[in-house]
Backbone atoms as SQL, in Angstrom:
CREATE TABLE atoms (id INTEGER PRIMARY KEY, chain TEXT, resi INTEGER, resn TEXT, atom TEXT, x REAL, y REAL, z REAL);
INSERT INTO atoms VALUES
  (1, 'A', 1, 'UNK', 'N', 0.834, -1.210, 0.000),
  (2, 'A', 1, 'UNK', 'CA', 0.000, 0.000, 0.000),
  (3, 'A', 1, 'UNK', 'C', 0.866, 1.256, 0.000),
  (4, 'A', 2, 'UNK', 'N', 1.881, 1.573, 1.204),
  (5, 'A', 2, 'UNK', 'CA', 3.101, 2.100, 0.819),
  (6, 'A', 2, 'UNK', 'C', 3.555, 2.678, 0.003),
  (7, 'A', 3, 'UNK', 'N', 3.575, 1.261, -1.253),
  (8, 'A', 3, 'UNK', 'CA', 4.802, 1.675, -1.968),
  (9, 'A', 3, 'UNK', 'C', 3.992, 2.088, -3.175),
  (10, 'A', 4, 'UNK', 'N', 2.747, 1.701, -3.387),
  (11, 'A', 4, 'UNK', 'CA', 1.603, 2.243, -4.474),
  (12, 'A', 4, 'UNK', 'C', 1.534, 3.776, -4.462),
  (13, 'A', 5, 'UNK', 'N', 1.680, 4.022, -2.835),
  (14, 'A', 5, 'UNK', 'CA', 1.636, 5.451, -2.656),
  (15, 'A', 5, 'UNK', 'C', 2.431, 6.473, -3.189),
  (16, 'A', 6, 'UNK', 'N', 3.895, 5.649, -3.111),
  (17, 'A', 6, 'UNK', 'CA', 4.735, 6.747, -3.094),
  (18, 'A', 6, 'UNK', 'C', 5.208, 6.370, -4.571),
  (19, 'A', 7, 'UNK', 'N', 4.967, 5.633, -5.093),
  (20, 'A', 7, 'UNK', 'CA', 4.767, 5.173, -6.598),
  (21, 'A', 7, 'UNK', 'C', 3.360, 6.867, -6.872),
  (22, 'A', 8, 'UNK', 'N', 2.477, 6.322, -6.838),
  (23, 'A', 8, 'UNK', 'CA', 1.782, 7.919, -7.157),
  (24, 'A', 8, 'UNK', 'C', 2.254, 9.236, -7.124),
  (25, 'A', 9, 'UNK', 'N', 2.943, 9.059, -5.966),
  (26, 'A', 9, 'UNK', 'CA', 3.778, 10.802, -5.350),
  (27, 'A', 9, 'UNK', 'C', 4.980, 11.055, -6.298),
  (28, 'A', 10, 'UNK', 'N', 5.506, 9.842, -6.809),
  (29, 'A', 10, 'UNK', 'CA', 6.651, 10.095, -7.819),
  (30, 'A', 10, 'UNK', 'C', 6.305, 10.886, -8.964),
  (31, 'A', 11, 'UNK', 'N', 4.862, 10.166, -9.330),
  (32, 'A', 11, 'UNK', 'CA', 4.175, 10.230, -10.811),
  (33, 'A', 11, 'UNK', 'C', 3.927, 11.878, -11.173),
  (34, 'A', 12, 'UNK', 'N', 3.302, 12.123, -9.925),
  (35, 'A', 12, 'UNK', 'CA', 2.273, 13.540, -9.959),
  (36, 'A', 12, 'UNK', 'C', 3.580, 14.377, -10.052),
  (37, 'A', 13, 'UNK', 'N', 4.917, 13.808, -9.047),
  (38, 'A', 13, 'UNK', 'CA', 5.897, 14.742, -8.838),
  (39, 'A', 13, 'UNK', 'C', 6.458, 15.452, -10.341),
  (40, 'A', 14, 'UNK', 'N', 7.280, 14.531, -11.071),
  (41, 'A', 14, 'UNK', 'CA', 7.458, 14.419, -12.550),
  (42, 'A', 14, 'UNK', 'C', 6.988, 14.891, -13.084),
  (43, 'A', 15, 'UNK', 'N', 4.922, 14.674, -13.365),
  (44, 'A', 15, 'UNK', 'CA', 4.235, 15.685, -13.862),
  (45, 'A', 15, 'UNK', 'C', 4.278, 16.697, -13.856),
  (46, 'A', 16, 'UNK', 'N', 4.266, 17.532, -12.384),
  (47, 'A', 16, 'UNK', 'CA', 4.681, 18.871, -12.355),
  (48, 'A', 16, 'UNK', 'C', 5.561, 19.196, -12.637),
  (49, 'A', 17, 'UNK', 'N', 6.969, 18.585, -12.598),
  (50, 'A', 17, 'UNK', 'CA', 7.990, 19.373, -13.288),
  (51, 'A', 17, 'UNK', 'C', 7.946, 19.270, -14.442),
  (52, 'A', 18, 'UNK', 'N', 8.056, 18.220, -15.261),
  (53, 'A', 18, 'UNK', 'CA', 7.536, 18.658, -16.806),
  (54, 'A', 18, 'UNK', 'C', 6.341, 19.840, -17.139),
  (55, 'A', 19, 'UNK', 'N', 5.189, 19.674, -16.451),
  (56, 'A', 19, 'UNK', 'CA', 4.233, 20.782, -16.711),
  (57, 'A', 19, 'UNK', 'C', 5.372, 22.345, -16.351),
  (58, 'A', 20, 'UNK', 'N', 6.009, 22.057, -14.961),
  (59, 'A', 20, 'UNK', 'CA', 6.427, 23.705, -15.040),
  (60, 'A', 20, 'UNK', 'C', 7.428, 23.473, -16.159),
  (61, 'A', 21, 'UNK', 'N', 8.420, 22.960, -16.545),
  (62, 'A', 21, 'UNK', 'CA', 9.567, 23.098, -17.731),
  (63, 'A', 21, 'UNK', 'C', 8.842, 23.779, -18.987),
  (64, 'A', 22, 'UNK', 'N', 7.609, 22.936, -19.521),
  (65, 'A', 22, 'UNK', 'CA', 6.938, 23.367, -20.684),
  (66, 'A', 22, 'UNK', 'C', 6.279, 24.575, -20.504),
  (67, 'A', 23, 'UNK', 'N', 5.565, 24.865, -19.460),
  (68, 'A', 23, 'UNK', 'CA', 5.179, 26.134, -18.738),
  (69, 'A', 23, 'UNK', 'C', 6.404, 27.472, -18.989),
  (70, 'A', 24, 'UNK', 'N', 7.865, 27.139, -18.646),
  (71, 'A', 24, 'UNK', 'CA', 9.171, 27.862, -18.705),
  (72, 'A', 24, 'UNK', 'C', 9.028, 28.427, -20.053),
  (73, 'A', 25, 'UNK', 'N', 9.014, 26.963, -20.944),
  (74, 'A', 25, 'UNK', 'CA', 9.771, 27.306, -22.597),
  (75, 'A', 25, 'UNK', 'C', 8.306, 27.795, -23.128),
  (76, 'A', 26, 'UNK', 'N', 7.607, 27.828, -22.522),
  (77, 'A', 26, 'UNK', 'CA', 6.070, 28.742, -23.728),
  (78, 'A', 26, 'UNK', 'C', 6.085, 29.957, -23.106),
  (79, 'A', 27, 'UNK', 'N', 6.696, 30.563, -21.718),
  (80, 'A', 27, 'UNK', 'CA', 6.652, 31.644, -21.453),
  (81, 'A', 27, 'UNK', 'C', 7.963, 32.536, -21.209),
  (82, 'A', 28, 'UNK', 'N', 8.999, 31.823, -21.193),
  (83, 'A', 28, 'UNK', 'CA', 10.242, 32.418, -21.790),
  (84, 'A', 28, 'UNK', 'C', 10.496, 33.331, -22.931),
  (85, 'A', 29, 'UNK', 'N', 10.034, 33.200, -23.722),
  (86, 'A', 29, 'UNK', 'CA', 9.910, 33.807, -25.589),
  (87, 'A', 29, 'UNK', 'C', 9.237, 34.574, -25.404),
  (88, 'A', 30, 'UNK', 'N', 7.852, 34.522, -24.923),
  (89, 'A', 30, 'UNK', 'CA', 7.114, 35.645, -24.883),
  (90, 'A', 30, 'UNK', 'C', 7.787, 36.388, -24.048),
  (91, 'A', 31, 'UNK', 'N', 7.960, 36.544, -22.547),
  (92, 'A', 31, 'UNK', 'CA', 8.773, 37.617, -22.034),
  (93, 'A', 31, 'UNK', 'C', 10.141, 37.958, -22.595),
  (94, 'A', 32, 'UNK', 'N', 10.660, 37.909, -23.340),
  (95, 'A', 32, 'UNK', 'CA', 11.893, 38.174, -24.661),
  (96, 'A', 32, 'UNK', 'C', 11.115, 38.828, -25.586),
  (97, 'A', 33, 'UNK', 'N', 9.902, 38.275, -26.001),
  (98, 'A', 33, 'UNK', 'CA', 9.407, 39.700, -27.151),
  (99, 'A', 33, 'UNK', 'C', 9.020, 40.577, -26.707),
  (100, 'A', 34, 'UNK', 'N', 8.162, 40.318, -25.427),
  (101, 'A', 34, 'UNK', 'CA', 7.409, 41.736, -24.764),
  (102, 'A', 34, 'UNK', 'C', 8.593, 42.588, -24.524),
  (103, 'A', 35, 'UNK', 'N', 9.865, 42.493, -24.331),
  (104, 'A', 35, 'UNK', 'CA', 10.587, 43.627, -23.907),
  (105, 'A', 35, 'UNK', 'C', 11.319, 44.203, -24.878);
């Protein structure tokens, strides 16, 4: 049960950092043109 858990907590973890990375590179460029 444990280890299902922290098997999940890995998953979601990863997710978010990929979501923020791609989040970075789609809003990086734009703050470079706006200025």
């Amino acid at each position: 049960m444990a280890n299902s858990l922290r098997f999940l907590k890995e998953i979601l973890f990863s997710f978010y950092l990929t979501k923020m990375q791609l989040a970075s590179l789609v809003f990086c460029p734009v703050e470079k043109q706006s200025f």
